[in-house]
N, C-alpha and C positions, 0 to 999 in steps of 0.2 A: 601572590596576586590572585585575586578573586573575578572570576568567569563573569560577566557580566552581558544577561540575555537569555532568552531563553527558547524554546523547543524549535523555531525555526531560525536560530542561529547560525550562519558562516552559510547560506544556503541558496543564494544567489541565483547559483547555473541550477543547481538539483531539484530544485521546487518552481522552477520558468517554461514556461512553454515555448512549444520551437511556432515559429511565424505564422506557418502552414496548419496548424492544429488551432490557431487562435476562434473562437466563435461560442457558438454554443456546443454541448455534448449529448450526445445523442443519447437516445432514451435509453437501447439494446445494454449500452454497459452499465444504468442505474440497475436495469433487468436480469444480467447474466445472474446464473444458475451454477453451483460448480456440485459435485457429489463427493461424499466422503470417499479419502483417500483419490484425489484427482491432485493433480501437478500446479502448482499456478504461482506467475513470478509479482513480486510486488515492483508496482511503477506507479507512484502517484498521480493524481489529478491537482495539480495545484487549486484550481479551481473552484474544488472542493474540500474544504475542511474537516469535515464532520470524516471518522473512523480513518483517520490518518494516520499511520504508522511513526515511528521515531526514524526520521532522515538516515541514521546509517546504517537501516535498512532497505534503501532502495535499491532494486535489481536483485535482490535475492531471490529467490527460488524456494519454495514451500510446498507442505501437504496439508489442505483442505480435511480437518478435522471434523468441525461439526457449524452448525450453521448455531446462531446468539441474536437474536431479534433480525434485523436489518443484517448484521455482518456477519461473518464467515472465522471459525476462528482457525487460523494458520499456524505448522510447526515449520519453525525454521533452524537451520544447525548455524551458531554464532560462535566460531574457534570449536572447543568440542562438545558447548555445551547446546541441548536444544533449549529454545524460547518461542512461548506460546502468543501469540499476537492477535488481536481481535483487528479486522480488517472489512473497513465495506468494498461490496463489490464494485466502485468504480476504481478501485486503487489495487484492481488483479488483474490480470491478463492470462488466460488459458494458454496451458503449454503445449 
């Protein structure tokens, strides 16, 4: 049987915002700043598309490598292997 769909697939609850956060996003998180080697968990912005990570990584938890234009690129441990992730800063959250 062949998958049909594609990157934002089966993703319903995980890429929805909750009722309370609906509006617009405030400038501060297009702006944060993280420094190499700093802590920082991925939560998407549904809102935003642009440096959107691959959904089954949300809620993971990374280290803030180095910055890549706009994003930030992130190491994260997936089972035992690390994966490097280019991420903008509205889809990090400081730890």
């Amino acid at each position: 049987m062949k998958r049909i769909g594609k990157f934002r697939r089966k993703t319903r609850y995980k890429l929805k915002k909750d009722i309370r956060n609906k509006g617009k996003i405030s400038i501060t998180k297009y702006l944060q700043n993280f420094k190499t080697g700093e802590m920082a968990t991925l939560l998407a912005e549904p809102a935003v598309q642009k440096g959107l990570y691959h959904p089954r990584f949300y809620g993971k938890r990374g280290i803030v490598k180095s910055k890549v234009g706009r994003c930030f690129e992130v190491t994260i441990k997936d089972g035992n292997k690390e994966k490097t992730l280019i991420v903008h800063p509205i889809h990090l959250r400081k730890v």
